[in-house]
C-alpha positions as CSV (number, residue, x, y, z in Angstrom):
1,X,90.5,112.9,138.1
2,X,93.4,112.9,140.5
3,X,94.4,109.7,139.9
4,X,94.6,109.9,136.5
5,X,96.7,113.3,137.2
6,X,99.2,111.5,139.7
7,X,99.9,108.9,137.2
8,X,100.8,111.8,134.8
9,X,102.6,113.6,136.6
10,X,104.9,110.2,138.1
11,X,105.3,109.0,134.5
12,X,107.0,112.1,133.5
13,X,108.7,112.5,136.1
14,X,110.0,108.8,135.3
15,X,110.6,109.6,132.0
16,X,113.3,112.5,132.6
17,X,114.7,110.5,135.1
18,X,115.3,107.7,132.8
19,X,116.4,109.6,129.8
20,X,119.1,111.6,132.1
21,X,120.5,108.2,133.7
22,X,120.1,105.8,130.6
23,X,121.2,105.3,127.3
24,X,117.8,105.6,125.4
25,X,117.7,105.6,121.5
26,X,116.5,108.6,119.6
27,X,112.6,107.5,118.7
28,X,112.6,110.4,116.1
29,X,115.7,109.3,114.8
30,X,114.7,105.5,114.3
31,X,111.2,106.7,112.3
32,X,113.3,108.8,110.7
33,X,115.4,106.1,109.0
34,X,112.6,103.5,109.0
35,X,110.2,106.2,106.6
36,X,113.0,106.7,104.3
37,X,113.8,102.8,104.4
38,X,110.5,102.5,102.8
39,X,110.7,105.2,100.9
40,X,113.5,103.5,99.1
41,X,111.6,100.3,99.0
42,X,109.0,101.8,97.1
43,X,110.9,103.7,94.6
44,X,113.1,100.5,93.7
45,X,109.6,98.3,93.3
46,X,107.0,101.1,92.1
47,X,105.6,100.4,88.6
48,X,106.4,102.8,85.7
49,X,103.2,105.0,84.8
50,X,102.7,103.9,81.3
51,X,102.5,100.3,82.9
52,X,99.8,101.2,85.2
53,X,98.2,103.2,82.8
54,X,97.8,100.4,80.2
55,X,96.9,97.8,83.0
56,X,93.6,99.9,83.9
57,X,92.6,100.6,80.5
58,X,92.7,96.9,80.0
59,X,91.0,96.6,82.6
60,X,88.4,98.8,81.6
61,X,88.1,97.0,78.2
62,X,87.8,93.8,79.6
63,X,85.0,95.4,81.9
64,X,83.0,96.6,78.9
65,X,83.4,93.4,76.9
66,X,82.2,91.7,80.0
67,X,79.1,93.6,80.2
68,X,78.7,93.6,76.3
69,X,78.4,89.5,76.5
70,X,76.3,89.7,79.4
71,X,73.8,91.6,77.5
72,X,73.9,89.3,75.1
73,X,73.3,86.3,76.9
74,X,70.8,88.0,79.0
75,X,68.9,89.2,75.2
76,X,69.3,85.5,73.9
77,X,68.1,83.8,77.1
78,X,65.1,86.4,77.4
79,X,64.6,85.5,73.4
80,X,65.1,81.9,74.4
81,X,62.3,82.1,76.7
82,X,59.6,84.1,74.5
83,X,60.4,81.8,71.8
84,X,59.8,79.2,74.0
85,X,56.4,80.5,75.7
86,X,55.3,80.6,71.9
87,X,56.1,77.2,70.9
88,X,54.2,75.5,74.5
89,X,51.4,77.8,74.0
90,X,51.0,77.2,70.2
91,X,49.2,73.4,70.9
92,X,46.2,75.2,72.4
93,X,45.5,77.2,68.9
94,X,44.9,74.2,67.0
C-alpha cells in the first residue's frame, strides 16, 4: 500500500514540477478542438433524414419480400415432397 502511495505522491510532485519549468500544451485545450474537429466532420458528411428514413423502409420491404419468398419456397418444397411421398408410395396400391 505504501508503495503504491510513494509513487503517487512522486508523480505529482513531478507533474507540478514539470508544468512550472516547461512548456506543456493545454490537454483540455487540444480535446477541445479535436471534439469540435469532428463535430464538423460529421455535420459536413451526415445523411439528410428523409434519406435515412427511406433507406430503412426499404430495407424493411426488402426484409418482408424476403421472408414472403421463403415461405413460398419452403410451402412448394414441403408440397414437392408430399407430392412426391404419394407418387413412390402409390406402386404398392396396385
Amino acid at each position: 500500500m505504501v508503495r503504491y502511495l510513494f509513487w503517487i505522491v512522486t508523480g505529482s510532485i513531478l507533474g507540478a514540477y514539470i508544468s512550472q519549468n516547461y512548456m506543456v500544451p493545454d490537454v483540455k485545450k487540444m480535446i477541445d478542438q479535436g471534439i469540435t474537429v469532428a463535430k464538423a466532420i460529421e455535420e459536413r458528411f451526415r445523411k439528410d433524414k428523409n434519406e435515412v428514413q427511406n433507406e430503412v423502409q426499404n430495407e424493411i420491404k426488402n426484409e418482408i419480400k424476403n421472408e414472403i419468398k421463403n415461405e413460398v419456397l419452403n410451402k412448394n418444397q414441403d408440397e414437392n415432397k408430399n407430392s412426391n411421398k404419394n407418387k413412390s408410395n402409390s406402386w404398392f396400391n396396385y
